[in-house]
VMD Tcl script that draws the C-alpha trace (Angstrom):
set ca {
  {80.38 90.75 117.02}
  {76.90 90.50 115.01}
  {75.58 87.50 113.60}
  {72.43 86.63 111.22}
  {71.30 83.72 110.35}
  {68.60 81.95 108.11}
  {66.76 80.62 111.17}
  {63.37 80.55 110.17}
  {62.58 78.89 106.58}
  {59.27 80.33 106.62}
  {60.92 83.80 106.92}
  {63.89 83.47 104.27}
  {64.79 86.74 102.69}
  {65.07 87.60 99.36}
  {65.97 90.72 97.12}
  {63.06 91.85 94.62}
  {64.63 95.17 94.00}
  {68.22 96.68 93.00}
  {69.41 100.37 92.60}
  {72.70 101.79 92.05}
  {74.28 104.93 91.45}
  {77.99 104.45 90.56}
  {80.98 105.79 88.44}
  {80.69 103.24 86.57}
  {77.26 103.81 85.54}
  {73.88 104.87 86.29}
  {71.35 102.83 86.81}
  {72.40 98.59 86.70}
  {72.27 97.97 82.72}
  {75.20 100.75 82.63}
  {76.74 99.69 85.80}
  {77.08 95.94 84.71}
  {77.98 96.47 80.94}
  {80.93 98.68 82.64}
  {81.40 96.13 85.29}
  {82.24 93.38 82.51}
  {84.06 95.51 79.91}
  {86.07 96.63 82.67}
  {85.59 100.05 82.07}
  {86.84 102.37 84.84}
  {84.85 105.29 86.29}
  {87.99 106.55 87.87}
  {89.63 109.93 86.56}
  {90.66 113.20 87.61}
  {89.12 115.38 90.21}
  {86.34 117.56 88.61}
  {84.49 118.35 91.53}
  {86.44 120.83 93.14}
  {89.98 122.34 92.29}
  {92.62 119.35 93.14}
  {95.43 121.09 91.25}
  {97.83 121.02 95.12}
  {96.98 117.80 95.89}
  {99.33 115.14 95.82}
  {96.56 112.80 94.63}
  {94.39 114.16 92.14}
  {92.30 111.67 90.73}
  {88.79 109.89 92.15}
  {85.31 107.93 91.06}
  {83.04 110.66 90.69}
  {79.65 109.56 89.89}
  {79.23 111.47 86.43}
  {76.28 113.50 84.60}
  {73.80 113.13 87.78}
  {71.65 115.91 87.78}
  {69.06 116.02 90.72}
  {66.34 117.07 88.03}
  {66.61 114.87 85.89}
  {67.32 111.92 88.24}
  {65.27 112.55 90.86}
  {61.21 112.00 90.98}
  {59.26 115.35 91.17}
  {58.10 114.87 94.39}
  {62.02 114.52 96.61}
  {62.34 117.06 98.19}
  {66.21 117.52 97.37}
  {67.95 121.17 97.09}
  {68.23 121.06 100.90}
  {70.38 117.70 101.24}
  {73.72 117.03 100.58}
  {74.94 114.63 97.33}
  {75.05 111.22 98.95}
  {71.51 111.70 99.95}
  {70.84 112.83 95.91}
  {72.34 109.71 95.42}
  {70.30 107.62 97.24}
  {67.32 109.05 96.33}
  {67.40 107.90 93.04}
  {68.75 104.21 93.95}
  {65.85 104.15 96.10}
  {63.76 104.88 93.05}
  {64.81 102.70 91.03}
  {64.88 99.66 93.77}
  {61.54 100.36 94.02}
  {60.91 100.46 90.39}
  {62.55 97.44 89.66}
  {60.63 95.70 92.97}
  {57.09 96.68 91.53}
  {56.17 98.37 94.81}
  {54.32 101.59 94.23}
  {52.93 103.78 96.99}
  {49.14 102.17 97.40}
  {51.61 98.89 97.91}
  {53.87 100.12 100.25}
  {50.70 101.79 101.93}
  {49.02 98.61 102.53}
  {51.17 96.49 103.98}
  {50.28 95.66 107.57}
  {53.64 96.06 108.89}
  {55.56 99.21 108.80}
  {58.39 99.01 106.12}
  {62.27 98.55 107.66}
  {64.23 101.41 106.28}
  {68.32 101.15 106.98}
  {70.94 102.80 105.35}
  {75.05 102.85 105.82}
  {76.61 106.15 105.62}
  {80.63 106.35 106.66}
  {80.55 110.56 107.11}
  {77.56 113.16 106.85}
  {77.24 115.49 104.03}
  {80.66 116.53 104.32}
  {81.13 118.95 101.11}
  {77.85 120.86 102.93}
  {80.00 121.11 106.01}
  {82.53 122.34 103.72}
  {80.96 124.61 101.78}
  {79.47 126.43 105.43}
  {82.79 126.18 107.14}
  {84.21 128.28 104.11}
  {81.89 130.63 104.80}
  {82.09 131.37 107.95}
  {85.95 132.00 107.82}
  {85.48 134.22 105.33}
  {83.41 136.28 107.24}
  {80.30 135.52 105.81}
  {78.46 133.99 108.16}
  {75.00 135.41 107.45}
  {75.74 133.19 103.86}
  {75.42 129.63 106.02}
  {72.04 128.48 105.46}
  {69.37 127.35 108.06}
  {68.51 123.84 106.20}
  {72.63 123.04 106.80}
  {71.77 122.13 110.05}
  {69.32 119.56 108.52}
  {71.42 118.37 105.86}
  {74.70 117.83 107.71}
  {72.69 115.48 110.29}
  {74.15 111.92 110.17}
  {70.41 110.17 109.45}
  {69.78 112.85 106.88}
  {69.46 110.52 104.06}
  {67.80 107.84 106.20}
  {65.22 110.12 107.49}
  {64.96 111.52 103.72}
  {64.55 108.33 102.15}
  {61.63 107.40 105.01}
  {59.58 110.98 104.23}
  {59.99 109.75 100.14}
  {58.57 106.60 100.83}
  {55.03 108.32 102.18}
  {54.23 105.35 104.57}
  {54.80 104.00 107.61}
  {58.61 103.51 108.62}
  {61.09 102.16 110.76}
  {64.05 103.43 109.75}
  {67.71 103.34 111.29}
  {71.64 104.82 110.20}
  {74.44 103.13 110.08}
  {77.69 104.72 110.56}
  {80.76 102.12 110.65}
  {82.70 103.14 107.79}
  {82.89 101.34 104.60}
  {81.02 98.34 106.01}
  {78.23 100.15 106.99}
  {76.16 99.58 103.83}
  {76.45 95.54 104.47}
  {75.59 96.33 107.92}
  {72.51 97.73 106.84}
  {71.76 94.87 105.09}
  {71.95 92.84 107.78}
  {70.20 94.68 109.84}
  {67.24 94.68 107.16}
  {67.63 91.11 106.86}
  {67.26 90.47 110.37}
  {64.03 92.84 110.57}
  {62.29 90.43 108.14}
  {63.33 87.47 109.61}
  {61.98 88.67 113.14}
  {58.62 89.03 111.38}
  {58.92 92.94 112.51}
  {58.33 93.43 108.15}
  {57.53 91.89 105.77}
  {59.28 94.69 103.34}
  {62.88 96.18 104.17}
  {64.63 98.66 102.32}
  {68.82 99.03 102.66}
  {71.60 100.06 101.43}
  {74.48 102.72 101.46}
  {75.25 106.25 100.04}
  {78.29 108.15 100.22}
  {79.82 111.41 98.64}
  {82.85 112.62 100.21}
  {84.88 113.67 97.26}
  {85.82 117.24 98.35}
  {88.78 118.94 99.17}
  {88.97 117.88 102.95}
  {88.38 114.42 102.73}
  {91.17 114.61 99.65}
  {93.35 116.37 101.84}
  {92.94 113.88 104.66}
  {93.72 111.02 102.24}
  {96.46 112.41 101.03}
  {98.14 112.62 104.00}
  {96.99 109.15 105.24}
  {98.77 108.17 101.77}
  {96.30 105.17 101.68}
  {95.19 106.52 97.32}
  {96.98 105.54 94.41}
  {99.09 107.87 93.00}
  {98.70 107.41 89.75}
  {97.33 110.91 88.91}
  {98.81 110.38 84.96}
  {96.48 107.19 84.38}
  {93.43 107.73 86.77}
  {91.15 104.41 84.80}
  {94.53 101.92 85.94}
  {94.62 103.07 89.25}
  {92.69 101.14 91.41}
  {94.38 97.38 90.68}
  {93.10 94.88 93.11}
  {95.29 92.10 93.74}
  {97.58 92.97 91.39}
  {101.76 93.10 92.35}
  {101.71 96.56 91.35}
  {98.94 98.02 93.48}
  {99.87 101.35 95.20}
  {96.90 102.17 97.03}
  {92.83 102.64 96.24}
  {90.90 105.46 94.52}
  {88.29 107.04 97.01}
  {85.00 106.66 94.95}
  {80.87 107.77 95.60}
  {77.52 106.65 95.01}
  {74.81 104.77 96.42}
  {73.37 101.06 96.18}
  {69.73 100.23 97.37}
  {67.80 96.96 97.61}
  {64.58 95.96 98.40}
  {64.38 92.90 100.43}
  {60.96 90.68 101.35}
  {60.14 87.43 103.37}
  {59.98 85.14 100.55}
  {56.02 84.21 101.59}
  {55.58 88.10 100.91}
  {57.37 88.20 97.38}
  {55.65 85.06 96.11}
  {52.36 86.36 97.38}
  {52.44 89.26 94.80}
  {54.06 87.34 92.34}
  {57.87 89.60 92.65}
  {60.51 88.32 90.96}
  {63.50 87.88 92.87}
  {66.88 88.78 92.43}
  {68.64 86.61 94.93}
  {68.24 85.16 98.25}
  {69.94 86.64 101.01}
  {71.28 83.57 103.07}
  {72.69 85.17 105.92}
  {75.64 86.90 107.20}
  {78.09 88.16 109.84}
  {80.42 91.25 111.45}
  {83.46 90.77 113.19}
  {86.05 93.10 114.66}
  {90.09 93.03 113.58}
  {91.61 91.90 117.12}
  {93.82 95.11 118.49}
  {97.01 95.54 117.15}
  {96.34 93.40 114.26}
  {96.71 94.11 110.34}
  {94.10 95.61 108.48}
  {91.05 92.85 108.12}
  {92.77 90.13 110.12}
  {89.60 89.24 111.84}
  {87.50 88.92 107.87}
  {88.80 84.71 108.33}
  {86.47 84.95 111.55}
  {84.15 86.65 109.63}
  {83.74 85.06 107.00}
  {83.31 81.58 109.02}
  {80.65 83.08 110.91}
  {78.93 84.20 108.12}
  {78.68 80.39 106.54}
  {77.43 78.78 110.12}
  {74.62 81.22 109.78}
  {73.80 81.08 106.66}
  {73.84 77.17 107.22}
  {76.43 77.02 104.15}
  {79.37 74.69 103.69}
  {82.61 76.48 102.50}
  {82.88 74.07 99.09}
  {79.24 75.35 98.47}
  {80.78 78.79 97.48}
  {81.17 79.24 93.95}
  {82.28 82.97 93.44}
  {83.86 85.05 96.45}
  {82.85 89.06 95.81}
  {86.34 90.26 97.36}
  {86.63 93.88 99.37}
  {89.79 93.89 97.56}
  {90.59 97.90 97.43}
  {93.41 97.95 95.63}
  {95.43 98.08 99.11}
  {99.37 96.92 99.34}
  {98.35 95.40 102.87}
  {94.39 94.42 102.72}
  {94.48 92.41 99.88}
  {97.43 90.75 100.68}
  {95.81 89.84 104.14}
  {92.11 89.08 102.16}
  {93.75 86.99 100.26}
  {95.10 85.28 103.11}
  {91.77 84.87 105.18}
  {90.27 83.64 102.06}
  {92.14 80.32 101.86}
  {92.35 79.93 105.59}
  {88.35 79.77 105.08}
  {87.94 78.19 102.69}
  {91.01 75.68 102.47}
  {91.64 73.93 99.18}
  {88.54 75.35 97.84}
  {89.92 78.53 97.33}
  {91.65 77.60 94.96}
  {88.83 76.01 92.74}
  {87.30 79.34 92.70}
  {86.58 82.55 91.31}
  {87.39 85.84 93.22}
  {87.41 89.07 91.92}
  {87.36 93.13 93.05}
  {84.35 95.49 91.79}
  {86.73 98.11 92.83}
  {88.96 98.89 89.70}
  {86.24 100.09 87.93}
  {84.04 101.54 91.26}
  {86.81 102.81 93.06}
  {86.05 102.80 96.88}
  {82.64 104.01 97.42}
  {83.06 103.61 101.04}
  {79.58 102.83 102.78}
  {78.13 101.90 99.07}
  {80.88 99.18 98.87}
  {78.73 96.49 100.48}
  {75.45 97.07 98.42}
  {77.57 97.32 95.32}
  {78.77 94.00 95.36}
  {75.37 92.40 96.63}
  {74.21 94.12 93.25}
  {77.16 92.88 91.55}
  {76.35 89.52 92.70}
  {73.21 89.39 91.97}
  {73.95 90.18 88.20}
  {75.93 87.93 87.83}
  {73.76 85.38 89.28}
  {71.31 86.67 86.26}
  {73.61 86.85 83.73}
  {76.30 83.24 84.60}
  {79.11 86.25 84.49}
  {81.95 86.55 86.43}
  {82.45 89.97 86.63}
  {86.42 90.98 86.58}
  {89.25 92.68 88.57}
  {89.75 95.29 86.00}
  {93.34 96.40 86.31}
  {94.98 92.89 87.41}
  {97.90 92.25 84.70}
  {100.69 91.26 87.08}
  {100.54 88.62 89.83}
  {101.30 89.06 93.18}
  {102.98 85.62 94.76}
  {101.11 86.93 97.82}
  {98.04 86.84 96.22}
  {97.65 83.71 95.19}
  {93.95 82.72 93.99}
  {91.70 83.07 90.26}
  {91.36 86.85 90.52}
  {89.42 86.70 86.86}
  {91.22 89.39 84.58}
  {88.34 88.92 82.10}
  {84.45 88.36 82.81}
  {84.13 85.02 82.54}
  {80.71 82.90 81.93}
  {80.09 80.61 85.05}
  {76.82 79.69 87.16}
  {76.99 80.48 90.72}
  {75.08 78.99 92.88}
  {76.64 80.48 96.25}
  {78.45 83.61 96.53}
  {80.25 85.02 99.47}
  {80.41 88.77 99.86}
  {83.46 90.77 101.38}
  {83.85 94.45 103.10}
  {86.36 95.69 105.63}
  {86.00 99.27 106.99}
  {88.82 101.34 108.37}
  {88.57 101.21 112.36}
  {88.79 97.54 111.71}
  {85.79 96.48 111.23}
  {84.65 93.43 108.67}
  {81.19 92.05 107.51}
  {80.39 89.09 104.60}
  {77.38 88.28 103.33}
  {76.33 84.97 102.26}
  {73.83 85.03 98.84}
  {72.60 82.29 96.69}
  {70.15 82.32 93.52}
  {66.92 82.36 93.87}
  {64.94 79.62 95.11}
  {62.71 78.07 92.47}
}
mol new
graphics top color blue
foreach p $ca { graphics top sphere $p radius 0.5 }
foreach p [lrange $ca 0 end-1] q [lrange $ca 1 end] { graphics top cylinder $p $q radius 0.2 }
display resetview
């Protein structure tokens, strides 16, 4: 169990910069004008040949190219795509944070660098293993090695930044990226920065990882109508669409963003991971989670206005979301809005959790709900205001949902920003 908290007022964190590379869009004007028209990145398999699989479709990220993307000086042909990915999130954050490298540079702590990964660069793996049993060993690359390092894109993002780092990766599955966050949160609190960077990157859309979910028969299997696959909440749900990309945000001690005048996107309240108990279903332990994430954030339940749901399109997980949800918060559940990024996103695994802080903090900007695209048909079992259609609203609070397989859970607790 992890916990973090808002214990220091004088060290409240806040988010000054947002990037995001999703299916859905590139970039977070195209990501949220998908997000609200409910327009799916989902679709079939382009990146490699899918044609035996028994699920064929995914959320590929669509029209990156590294060159065009990526600044001049990242040093990218010898890292796999998640860390592409990231890369340019990472740019962007920083763009949209106003922090430049004489900035960054002068800061008199060393920047906080953390980012969630749930597998290496597995299509490089791939691609190497493919050689080798075809003989053609002298064909596997010496930078592979490099590349197919867990911390790759960590250690990548640190040597882009050109200052001093601290940097750490995360590798607990599709929670990771919110663990990151936490982690970064926590740095800033501690006083160790003053500026932390974090998010989550993932790109495992090749023919293993397909294989492997296949066979785990945890993806849709709606290969003839790939953009209504993924239907969170919805009765007729059949399973999620594995998705890719990467989310990054720049977070700073509130003193430090007002100092340089920042604007903010959001304050990041606090926060929590807890552990499923053995034996149990699939994100039985979020209620514990998400309970712990309110003490220490210091936020009553009926303070939430908008719950940011893992909800992954999962027969079982949303069902037992649903569940934790009202056994959290009580009546209030029912007064509010909750709704899944993930019908239009599929599953981006470790990019889930930054995605919805990103999500959240757009619709903070905007007084948009954003919707469960997909979600036609109730489920009795799933009982709460999953908003079928963006929806204007102000939210104050929001509470922020991710459950990773090996049973892991984290929430996040976010509010606007402070005036």
């Amino acid at each position: 169990m992890m916990k973090y908290g808002n214990r220091n007022d004088e060290r409240r964190v806040v988010v000054t910069g947002v990037g995001i590379v999703a299916a859905n869009g590139i970039g977070v004007s195209d990501f949220w004008q998908t997000l609200i028209e409910r327009r799916s990145g989902c679709g079939s398999i382009t990146l490699f040949d899918a044609s035996q699989l028994s699920n064929r479709i995914a959320a590929e990220v669509k029209g990156f190219d590294p060159k065009r993307h990526l600044p001049a000086t990242a040093k990218w042909k010898r890292v796999g795509r998640h860390t592409h990915f990231a890369l340019a999130a990472l740019e962007m954050a920083l763009d949209d944070a106003a922090l430049g490298a004489a900035t960054l540079s002068a800061l008199s702590r060393p920047v906080y660098l953390s980012v969630g990964v749930s597998t290496s660069a597995i299509e490089v793996v791939e691609g190497a293993a493919n050689s080798v049993f075809k003989g053609q060993q002298g064909w596997v690359r010496p930078w592979v090695v490099w590349a197919t390092q867990p911390h790759s894109v960590t250690a990548t993002l640190a040597e882009q930044l050109g200052t001093r780092a601290t940097f750490q990766t995360l590798a607990t599955a599709c929670k990771a990226g919110a663990d990151a966050l936490l982690s970064a949160a926590a740095a800033i609190r501690s006083g160790d920065s003053d500026v932390a960077i974090a998010g989550g990157a993932d790109a495992s859309i090749c023919a293993t990882t397909c294989a492997a979910f296949c066979s785990s028969r945890m993806l849709s299997a709606r290969n003839d109508d790939p953009q209504r696959a993924s239907r969170p909440f919805d009765r007729d749900r059949d399973g999620g669409v594995l998705g890719e990309g990467a989310g990054v945000v720049v977070l700073e001690s509130l003193a430090h963003a007002r100092a340089r005048g920042a604007h903010v996107w959001l304050e990041f309240c606090g926060g929590a991971a807890f552990q499923d108990a053995s034996g149990a279903p699939a994100a039985d332990g979020l209620g514990a989670c998400m309970t712990l994430a309110l003490a220490n954030a210091r936020v009553y339940g009926d303070a939430i206005d908008y719950v940011c749901a893992h909800g992954p399109s999962d027969p079982v997980i949303d069902r037992v979301e649903t569940e934790k949800i009202r056994d959290t918060l009580g009546r209030h559940a029912y007064r509010i809005p909750v709704s899944s990024i993930k019908g239009v996103t599929g599953n981006p695994l470790a990019a889930a959790g930054p995605m919805e802080l990103i999500a959240c903090a757009l619709a903070m900007r905007h007084d948009v709900i954003p919707p469960t695209a997909n979600y036609t048909t109730p489920d009795p079992d799933c009982d709460l205001d999953y908003v079928p259609v963006a929806r204007q609203s102000r939210i104050e609070h929001a509470l922020i949902n991710v459950h990773g397989m090996g049973g892991g859970n984290a929430s996040l607790v976010v509010r606007r920003p402070p005036l």
